[in-house]
N, C-alpha and C positions, 0 to 999 in steps of 0.2 A: 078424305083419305088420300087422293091423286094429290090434292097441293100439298099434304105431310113428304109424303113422298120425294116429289119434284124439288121443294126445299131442301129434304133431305138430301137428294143426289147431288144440290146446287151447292152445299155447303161443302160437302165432300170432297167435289171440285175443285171449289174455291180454296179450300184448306189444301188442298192436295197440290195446287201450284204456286203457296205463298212460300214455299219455304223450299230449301236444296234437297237432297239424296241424303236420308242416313248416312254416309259414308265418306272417306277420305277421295277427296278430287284432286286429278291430277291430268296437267295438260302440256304436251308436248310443240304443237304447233299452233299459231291463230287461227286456223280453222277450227282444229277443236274446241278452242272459246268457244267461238263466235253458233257452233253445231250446237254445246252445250245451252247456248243459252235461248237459241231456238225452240227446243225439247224443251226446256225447263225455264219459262219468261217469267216467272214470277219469284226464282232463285233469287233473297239479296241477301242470306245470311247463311255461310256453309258453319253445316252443324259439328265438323272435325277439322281433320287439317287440308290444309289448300298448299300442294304441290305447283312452281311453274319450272319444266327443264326442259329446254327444246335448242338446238342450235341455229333455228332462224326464226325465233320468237325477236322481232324489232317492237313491236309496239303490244302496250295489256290496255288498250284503250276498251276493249271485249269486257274487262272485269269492271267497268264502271258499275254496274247492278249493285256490287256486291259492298255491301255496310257491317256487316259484324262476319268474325272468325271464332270461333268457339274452340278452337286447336291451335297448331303452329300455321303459319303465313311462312313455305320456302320458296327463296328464289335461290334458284341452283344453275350454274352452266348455259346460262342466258350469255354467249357468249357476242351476241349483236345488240346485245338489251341493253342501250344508254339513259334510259328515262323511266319512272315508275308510275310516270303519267295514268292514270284509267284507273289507279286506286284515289283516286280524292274523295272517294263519297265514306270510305274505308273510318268508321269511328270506333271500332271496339274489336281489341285482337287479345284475346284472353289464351292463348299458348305463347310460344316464343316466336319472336321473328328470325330466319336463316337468311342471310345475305350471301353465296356463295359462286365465286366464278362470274361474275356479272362482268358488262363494262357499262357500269351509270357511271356517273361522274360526281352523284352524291343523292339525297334522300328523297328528292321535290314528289310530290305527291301523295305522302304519310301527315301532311300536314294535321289531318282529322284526328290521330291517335295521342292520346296520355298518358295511356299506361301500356307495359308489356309485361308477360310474364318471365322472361328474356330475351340478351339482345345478342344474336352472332353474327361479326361480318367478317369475312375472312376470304382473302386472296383477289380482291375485285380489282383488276389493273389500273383500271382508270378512274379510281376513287378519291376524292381530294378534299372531301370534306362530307358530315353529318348533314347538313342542312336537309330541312324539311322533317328531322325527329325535333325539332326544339321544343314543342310543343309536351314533349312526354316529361311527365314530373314522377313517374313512379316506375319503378322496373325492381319485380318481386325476387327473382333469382338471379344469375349469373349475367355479366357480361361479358364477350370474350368479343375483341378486336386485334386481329391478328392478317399476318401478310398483305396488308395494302398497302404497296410499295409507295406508292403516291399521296397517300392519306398524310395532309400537312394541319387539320384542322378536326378537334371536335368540340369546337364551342358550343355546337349545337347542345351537347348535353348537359349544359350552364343552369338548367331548373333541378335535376336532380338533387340531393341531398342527403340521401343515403342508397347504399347498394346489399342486399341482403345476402347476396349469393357470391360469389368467386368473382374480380376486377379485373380482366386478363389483357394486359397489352405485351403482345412478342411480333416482332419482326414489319414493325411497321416506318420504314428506312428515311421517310423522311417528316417523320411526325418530333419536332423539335421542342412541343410544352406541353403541357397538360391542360392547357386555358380551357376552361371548361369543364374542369373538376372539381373549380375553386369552391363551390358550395359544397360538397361532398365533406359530410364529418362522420360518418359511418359506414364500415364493411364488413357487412356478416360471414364472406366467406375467406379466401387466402385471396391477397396483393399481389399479382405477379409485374413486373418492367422489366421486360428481357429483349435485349436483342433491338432497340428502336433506335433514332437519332437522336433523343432525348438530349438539350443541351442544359434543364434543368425544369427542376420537379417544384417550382415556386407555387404553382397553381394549387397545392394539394396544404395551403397555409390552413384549411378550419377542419382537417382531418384528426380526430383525435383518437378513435379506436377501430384497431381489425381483429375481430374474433376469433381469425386463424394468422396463419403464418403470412410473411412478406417477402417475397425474391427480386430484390434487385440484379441485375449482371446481362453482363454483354453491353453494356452503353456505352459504348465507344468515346465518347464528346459527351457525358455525362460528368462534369467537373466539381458538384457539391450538393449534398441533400438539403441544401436548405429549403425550408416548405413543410418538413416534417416537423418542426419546434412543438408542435401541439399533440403532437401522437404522443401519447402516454402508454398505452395501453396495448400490446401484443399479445395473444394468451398462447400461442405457436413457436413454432421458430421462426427467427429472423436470420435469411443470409445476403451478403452483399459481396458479391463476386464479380472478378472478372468486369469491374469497370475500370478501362484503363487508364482515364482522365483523373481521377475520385486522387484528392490530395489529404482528405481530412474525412473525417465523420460531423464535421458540425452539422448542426442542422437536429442530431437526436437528445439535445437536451431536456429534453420533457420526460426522457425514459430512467424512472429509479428501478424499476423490476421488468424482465423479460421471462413471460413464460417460457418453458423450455429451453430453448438455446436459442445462441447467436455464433452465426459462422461469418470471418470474415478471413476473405481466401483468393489470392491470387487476380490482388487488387497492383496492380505492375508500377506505378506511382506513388501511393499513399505511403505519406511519409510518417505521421502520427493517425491515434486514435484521438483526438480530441473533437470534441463534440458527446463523448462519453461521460465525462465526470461525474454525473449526478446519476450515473447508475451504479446500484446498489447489488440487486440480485437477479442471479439467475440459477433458473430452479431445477435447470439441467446442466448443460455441456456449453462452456466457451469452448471454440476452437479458432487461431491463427494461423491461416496457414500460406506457405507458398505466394506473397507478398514482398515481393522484391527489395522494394525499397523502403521498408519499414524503421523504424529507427527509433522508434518513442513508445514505451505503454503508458506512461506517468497520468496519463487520463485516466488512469483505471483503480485509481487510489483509493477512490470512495466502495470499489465490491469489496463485499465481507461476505460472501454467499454464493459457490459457485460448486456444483457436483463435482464434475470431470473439465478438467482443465489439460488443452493442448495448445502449446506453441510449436509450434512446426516447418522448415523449411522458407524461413526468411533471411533472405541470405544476408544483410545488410544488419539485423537487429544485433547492437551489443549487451545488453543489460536487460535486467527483467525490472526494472525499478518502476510502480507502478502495484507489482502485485503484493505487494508488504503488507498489507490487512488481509488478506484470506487466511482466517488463520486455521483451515481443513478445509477437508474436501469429502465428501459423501462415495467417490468412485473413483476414477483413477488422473494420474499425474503423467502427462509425456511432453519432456523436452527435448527434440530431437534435430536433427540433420539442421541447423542454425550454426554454419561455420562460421562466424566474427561474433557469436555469444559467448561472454565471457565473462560476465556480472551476474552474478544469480545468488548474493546473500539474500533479494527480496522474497523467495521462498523457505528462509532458513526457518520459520516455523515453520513450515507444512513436511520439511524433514524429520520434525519431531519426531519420533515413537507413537503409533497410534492417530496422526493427523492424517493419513489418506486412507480411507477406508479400502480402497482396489491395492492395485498394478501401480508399480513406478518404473515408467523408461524414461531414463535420461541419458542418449549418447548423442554421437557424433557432431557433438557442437564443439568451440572452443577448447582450449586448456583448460579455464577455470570452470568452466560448468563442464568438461566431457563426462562425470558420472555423478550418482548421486553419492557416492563417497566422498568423490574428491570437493563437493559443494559443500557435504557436512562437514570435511576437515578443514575446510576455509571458516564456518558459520563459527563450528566452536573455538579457532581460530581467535575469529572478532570477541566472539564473549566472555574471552580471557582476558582482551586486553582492554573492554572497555569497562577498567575501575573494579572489575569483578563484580560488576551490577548484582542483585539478586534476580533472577527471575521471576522468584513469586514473592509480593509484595501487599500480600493479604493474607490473612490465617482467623481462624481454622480453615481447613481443606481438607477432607470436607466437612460441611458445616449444613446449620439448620435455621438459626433464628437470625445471626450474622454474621458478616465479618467485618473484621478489622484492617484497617489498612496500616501496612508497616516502617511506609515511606516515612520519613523523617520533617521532609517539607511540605507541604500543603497544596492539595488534590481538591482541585476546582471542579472536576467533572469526573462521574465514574458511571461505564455504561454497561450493561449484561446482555450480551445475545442467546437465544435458543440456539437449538442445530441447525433449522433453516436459516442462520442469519438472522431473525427476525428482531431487532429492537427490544427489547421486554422493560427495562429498567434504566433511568436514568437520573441518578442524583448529581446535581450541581450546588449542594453544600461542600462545606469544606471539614465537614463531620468525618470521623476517623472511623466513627461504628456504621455500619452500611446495614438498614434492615433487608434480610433476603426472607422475611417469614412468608409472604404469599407466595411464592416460587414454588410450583411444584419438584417434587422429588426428579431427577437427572443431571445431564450432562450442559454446562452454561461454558460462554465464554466471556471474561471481562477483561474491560481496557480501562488503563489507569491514564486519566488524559490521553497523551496519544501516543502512547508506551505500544508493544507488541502484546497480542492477545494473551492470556494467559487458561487452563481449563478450571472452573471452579466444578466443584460435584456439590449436589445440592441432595443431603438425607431427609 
């Protein structure tokens, strides 16, 4: 019965100094390490989170015990702290890591860890580079890289491959690539590049989907997105602002559809949008705005599908030539404040009767576009004089089983879209009778080769 006992109290013990405090630890100066691990020698795994904030914490050589984190790992306002030395034993941190206010000079001592649940570093003066995370190949949520003025390097994060959470680089002044993002072809949360020395986004070539929105702006010496060729897929908004280098959009050709919108706004350079072409739809709001030297939409030839469309405040832009396939719009129209706009027949459908389903402002631009009258008296203008065309070049309208085409000469391709834009039919005979019987019952749009849209209604 005395040795049950004795065993009993021996285990007790034993259990009872294998392991940290239930609770969040948090140490201000190296004494208190070094006190903590006195009281508690058998501490090598804290069961929450591990706090370090002290202003003459210089060395964590105290935290060598310690091998797993079951919470967040912060370093905060370690304003003498150049080194992470004293974590090398450190192999498993299952909350986020906090990197804040420090002066390391970059990661040496995290070598042990693979994975994180997040990664934040932000405002560390004298940070210049990742190294010592190379080793992590998985990071579950968010990572946010922000104000490390000196931060010229994260190649260390060259094993990653995908990010589940929010990608966040703002204000890191002398970070010039992305090297170290090159494997990166997945982000679950929104893309932000705001605000860095970014001289170009090459590294980010096998990126092909972000399941939220993308913010590029403020990149100063940011002169081309090439690197994005492969991104297809946004389901968000996409804006790209305010870089003032940016001469083109090449680099987005991989995009036919954007969810939601694309704003592109008070880019001081950008002379065209090309690098658009091959986008087709977006499923909410274009908006142009406030882009000085703009001059060209004609990459935008290929949208058929666009809600609410805004041109706005480009002082340079003459012509809207470019948007002559949208033939409606879901919500509203605004051409405005574009003093040298003067070309605007490419919206002469969407003046139609019935083509914008909102609001139409169209002023203070040019003479020939100052209102949406004066664009319609130009439009019906043109379609007096050219030959008296017909416009509608199919009948019946509306119709059920099909139509006929009334063109005289022979029609190589005839396509139908829905109201989202969406493709539905395309005949490339040269057949006069068109079947529309699986079409359900509404409102289609069709293009006679590459004639301007026409409405068919389908009984």
């Amino acid at each position: 019965m005395r040795l049950q006992i004795l065993l009993s109290f021996l285990f007790v013990g034993f259990y009872g100094f294998s392991q940290c405090p239930d609770q969040d630890l948090e140490f201000n100066t190296e004494n208190e390490i070094t006190e903590f691990f006195i009281d508690n020698p058998g501490c090598t795994e804290v069961l929450r989170n591990l706090k370090i904030s002290g202003l003459s914490i210089e060395s964590l050589q105290g935290l060598s015990p310690i091998t797993k984190i079951f919470g967040n790992l912060t370093l905060e306002e370690n304003s003498t702290l150049q080194s992470l030395s004293g974590l090398d034993n450190l192999t498993q941190l299952n909350g986020t890591l906090i990197v804040e206010g420090n002066a390391i000079l970059d990661f040496s001592g995290l070598e042990g860890l693979t994975s994180l649940n997040g990664l934040t570093i932000l405002s560390n003066s004298n940070l210049t580079s990742l190294q010592g995370l190379h080793n992590i190949t998985s990071i579950q949520q968010d990572i946010v890289i922000a104000g490390n003025l000196f931060l010229t390097s994260i190649e260390a994060l060259s094993n990653l491959t995908s990010v589940n959470g929010i990608l966040y680089f703002e204000s890191n002044a002398a970070l010039e690539t992305l090297n170290g993002l090159q494997n990166i072809q997945f982000i679950g949360g929104y893309f932000y590049l705001l605000s860095n020395g970014l001289t170009s986004i090459e590294h980010l070539s096998n990126l092909t989907s972000v399941q939220q929105g993308i913010y590029i702006g403020e990149n100063a010496d940011l002169a081309s997105l090439n690197g994005l060729e492969n991104l297809s897929f946004v389901s968000s908004y996409f804006r790209i602002t305010d870089n003032d280098s940016l001469t083109s959009l090449d680099g987005l050709s991989g995009f036919t559809t954007i969810n939601t919108a694309l704003m592109i706004d008070q880019n001081d350079n950008l002379l065209s949008l090309d690098g658009l072409e091959n986008l087709q739809t977006i499923t909410d709001y274009l908006f142009i705005d406030d882009n000085d030297s703009l001059n060209d939409l004609t990459a935008l030839e290929s949208l058929i599908s666009v809600s609410t469309l805004g041109i706005t405040n480009n002082e340079t832009l003459e012509s809207l030539e470019g948007l002559d396939n949208i033939p409606f719009l879901m919500d509203n129209l605004e051409i405005s404040e574009n003093p040298n706009l003067n070309v605007c027949i490419a919206i002469c459908t969407l003046l139609e009767p019935g083509n914008v389903g909102g609001n139409i402002n169209i002023e203070n631009n040019d003479v020939g576009c100052a209102t949406s009258s004066v664009i319609w008296d130009i439009c019906e203008t043109l379609s007096v004089e050219e030959n008296n065309i017909e416009l509608e070049n199919f009948y019946p309208n509306p119709a059920d089983e099909y139509i006929l085409i009334s063109k005289k000469e022979s029609i190589s391709k005839v396509k139908i879209y829905d109201l989202q834009g969406k493709l539905i039919l395309v005949n490339n005979n040269s057949d006069q009778k068109i079947d529309i019987s699986k079409l359900e019952k509404g409102i289609y749009f069709i293009q006679l080769e590459n004639t301007k849209f026409e409405k068919l209604i389908v009984e």
